[in-house]
KEKE-3310 file (N, C-alpha, C; in steps of 0.2 Angstrom, whole numbers, plus 5000, padded with zeros to 4 digits):
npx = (5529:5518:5510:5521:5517:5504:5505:5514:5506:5495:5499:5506:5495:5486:5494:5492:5495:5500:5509:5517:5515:5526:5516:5513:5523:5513:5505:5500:5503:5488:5472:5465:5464:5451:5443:5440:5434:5422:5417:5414:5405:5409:5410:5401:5408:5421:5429:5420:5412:5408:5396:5396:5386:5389:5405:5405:5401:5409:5421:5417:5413:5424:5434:5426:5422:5416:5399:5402:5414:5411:5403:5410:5420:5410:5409:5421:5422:5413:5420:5430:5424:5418:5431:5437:5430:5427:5439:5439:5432:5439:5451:5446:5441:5453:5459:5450:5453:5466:5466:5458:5468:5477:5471:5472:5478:5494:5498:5500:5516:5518:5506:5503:5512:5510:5493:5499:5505:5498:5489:5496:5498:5485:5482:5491:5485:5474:5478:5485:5473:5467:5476:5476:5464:5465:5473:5467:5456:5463:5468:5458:5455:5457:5473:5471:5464:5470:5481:5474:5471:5485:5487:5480:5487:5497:5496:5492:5500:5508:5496:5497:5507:5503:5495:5506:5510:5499:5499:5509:5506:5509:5501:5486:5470:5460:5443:5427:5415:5399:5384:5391)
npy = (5302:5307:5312:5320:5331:5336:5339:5350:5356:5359:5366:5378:5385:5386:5395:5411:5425:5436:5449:5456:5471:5481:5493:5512:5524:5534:5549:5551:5541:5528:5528:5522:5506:5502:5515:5513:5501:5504:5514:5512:5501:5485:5476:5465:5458:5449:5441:5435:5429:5440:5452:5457:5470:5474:5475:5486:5496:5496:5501:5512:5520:5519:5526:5535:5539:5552:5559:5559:5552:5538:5535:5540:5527:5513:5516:5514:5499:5491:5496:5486:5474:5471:5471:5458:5450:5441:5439:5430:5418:5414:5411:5400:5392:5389:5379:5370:5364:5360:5352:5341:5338:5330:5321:5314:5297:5300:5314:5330:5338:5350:5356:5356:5365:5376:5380:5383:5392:5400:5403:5411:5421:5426:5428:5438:5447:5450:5452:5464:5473:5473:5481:5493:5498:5498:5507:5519:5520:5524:5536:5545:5548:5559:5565:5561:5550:5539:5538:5531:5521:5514:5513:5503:5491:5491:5485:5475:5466:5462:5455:5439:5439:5440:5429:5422:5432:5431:5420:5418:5428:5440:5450:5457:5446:5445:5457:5446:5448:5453:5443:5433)
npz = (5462:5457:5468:5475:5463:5467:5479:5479:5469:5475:5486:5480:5474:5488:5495:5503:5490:5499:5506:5520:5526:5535:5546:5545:5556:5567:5573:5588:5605:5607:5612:5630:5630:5640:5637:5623:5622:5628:5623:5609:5611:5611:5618:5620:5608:5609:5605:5596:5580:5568:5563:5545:5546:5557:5559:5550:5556:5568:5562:5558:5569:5576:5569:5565:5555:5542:5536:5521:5519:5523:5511:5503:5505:5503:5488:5487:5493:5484:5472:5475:5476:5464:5454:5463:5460:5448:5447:5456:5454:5442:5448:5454:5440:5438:5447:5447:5434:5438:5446:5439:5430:5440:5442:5431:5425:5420:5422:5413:5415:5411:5407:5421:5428:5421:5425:5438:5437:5432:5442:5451:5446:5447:5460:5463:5456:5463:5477:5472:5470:5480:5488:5481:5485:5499:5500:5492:5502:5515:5509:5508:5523:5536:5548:5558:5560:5551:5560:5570:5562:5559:5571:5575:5566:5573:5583:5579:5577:5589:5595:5594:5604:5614:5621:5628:5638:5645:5651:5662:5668:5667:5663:5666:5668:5655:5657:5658:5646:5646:5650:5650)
capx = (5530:5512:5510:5525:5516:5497:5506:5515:5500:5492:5503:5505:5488:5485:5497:5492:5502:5499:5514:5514:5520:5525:5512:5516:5521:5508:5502:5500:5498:5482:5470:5467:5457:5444:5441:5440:5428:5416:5413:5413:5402:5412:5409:5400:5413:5427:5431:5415:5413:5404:5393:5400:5383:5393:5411:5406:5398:5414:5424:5416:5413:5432:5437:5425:5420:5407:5396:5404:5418:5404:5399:5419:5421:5408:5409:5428:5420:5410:5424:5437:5420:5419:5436:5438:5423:5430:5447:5439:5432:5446:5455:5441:5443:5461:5460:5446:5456:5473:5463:5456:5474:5482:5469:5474:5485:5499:5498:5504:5520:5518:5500:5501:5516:5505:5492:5501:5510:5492:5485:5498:5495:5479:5481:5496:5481:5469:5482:5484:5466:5466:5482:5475:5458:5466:5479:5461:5454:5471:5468:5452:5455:5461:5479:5468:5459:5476:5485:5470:5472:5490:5487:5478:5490:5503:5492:5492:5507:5508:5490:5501:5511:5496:5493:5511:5511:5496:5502:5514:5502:5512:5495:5479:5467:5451:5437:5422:5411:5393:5381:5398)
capy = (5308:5312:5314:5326:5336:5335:5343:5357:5361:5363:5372:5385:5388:5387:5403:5419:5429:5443:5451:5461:5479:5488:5501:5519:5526:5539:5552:5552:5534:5528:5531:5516:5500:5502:5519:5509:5497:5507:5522:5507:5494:5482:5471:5458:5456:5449:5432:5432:5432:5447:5452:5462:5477:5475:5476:5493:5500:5497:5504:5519:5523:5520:5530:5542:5541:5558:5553:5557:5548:5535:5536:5536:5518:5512:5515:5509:5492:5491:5495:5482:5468:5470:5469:5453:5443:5440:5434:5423:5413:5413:5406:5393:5387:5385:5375:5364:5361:5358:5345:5338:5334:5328:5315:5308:5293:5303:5321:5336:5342:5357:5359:5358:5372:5382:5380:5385:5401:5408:5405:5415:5428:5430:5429:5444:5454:5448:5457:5471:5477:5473:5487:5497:5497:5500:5515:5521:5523:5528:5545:5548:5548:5561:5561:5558:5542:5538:5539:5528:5516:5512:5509:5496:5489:5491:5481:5466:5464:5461:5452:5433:5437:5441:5423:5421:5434:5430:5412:5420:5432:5446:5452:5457:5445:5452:5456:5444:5451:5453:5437:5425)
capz = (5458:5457:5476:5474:5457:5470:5486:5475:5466:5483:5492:5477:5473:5494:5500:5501:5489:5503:5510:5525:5526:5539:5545:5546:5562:5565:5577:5597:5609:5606:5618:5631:5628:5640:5635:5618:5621:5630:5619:5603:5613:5612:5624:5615:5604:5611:5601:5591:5572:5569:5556:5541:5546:5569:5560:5549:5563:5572:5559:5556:5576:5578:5563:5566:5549:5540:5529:5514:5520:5524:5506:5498:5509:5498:5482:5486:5492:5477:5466:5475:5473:5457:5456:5464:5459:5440:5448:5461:5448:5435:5451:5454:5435:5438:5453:5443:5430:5440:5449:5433:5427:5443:5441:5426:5427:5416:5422:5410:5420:5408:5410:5429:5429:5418:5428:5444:5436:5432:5449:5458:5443:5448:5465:5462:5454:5467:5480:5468:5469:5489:5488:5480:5489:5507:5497:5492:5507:5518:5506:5509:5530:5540:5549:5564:5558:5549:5566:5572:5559:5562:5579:5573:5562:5577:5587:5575:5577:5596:5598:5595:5610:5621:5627:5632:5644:5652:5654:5667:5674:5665:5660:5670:5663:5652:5657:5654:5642:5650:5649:5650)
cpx = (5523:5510:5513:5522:5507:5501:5510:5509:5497:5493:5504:5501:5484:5486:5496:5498:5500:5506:5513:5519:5519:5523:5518:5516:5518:5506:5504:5500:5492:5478:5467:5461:5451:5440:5435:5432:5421:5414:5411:5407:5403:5412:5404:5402:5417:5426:5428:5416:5409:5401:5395:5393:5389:5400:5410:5405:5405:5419:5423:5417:5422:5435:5434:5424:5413:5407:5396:5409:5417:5405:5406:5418:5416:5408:5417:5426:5417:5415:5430:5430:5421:5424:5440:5434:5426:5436:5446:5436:5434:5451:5451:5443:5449:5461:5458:5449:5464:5472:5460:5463:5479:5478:5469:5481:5492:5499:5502:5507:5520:5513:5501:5505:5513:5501:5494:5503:5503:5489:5488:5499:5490:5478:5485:5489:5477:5472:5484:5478:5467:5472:5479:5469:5461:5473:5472:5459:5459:5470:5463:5453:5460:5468:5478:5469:5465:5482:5481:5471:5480:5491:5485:5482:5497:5500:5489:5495:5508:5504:5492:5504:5509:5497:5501:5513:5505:5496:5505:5510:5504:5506:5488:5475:5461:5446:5431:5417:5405:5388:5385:5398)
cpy = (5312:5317:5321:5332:5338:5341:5351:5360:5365:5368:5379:5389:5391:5394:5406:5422:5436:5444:5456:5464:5480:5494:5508:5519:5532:5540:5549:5544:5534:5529:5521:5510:5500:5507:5517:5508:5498:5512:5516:5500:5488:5477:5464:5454:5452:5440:5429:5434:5438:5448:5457:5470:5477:5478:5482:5496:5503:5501:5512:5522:5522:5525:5535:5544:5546:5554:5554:5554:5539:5532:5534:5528:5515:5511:5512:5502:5490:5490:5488:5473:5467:5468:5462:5448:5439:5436:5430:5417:5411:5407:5400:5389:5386:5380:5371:5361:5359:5350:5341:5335:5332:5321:5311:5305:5295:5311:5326:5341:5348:5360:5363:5363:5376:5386:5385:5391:5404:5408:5410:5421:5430:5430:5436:5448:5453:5453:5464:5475:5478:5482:5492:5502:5500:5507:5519:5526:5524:5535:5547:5550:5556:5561:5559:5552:5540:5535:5532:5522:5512:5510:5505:5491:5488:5486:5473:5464:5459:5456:5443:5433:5439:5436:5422:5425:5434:5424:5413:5425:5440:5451:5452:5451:5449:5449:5450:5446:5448:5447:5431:5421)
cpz = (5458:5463:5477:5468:5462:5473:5484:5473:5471:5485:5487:5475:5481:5496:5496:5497:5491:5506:5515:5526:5531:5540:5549:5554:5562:5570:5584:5600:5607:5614:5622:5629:5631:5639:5626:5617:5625:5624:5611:5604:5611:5615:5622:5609:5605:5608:5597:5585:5572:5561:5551:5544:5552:5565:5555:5553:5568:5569:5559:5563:5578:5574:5566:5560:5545:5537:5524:5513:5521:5515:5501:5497:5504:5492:5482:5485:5485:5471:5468:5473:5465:5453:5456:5462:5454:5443:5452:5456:5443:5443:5453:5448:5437:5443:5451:5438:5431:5443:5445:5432:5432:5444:5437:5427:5424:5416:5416:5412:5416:5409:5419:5431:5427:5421:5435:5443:5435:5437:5453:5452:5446:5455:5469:5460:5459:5473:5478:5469:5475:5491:5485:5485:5496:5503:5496:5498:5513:5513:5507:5518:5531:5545:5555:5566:5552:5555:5569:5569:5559:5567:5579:5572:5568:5582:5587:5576:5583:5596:5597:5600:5613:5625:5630:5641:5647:5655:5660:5671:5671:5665:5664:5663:5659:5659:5654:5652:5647:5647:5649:5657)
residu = (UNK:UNK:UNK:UNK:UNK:UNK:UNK:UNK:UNK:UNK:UNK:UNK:UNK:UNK:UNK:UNK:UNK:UNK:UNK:UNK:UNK:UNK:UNK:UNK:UNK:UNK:UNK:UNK:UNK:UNK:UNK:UNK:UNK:UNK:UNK:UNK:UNK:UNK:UNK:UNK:UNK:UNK:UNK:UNK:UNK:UNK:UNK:UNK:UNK:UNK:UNK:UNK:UNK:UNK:UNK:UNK:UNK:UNK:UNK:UNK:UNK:UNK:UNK:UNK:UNK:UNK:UNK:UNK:UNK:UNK:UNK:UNK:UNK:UNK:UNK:UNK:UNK:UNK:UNK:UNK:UNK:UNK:UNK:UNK:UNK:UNK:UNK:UNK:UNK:UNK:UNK:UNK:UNK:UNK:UNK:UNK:UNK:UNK:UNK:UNK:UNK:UNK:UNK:UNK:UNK:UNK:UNK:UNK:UNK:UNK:UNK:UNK:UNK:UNK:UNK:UNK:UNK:UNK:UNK:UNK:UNK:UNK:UNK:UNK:UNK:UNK:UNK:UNK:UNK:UNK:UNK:UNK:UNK:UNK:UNK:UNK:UNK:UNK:UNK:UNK:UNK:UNK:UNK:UNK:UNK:UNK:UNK:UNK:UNK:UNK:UNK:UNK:UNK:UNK:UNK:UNK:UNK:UNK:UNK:UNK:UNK:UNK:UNK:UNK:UNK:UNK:UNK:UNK:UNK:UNK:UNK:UNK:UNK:UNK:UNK:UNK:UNK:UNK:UNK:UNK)
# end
């Protein structure tokens, strides 16, 4: 029975309570990928982690973001940190104190429900800030770099069923990025 109140706990405090919406369909085709990754330089990215200054850089040079759109994105980040800091550590205590009472040898199946219904509270407001935060900046963009961003977002979708077609050849492979 513990085992079974352990692997619950887990698994409810574990998943994302993120849901994935479907993005708008928005403006013209995109333009093509190796237009892409040249004008964005690109080419040393491909698979690597990247550092959060490399992924604004890429943002803003794909967006095509001024700089007092520059300057919004910011004080958004800012406000979405702040934001989530308070709830990452509320959801930390809970996690410590979920894991304190699944070690005692008589758990409190009311405690540890408790516990669980405020984790995925605060991971619902955790998602809430995140929602607001990309609603935010989706107003601030033009219907350009709105068009721009969808494409993106149509581009998630697909990027799982990449490797299948190049298994088959369906797919020229990539390019090897330069020093490979």
């Amino acid at each position: 029975m513990k085992r079974t109140l352990v692997a619950l706990a887990v698994l409810a405090l574990a998943l994302p309570a993120s849901a994935q919406v479907a993005p708008p369909r928005l403006g013209p085709p995109p333009p093509s990928a190796d237009t892409l990754l040249g004008q964005l330089g690109l080419e040393d990215a491909h698979g690597a982690q990247m550092r959060p200054e490399r992924a604004r850089e890429i943002v803003v040079r794909f967006l095509e973001l001024t700089e007092a759109q520059q300057t919004q994105w910011d004080a958004l980040l800012d406000q979405l940190k702040a934001a989530l800091e308070p709830l990452r550590q509320q959801l930390e205590d809970v996690r410590k104190q979920l894991a304190e009472e699944l070690k005692k040898p008589n758990p409190d199946r009311a405690k540890i429900a408790e516990l669980i219904l405020r984790g995925k509270e605060i991971q619902e407001q955790t998602e809430a800030a995140r929602r607001a935060y990309v609603q935010a900046f989706e107003a601030m963009l033009t219907p350009e770099q709105l068009a721009k961003l969808a494409f993106l977002r149509r581009a998630q979708q697909v990027v799982p069923l990449l490797p299948a077609f190049y298994l088959y050849g369906l797919l020229p492979p990539l390019p090897n990025p330069p020093g490979r």
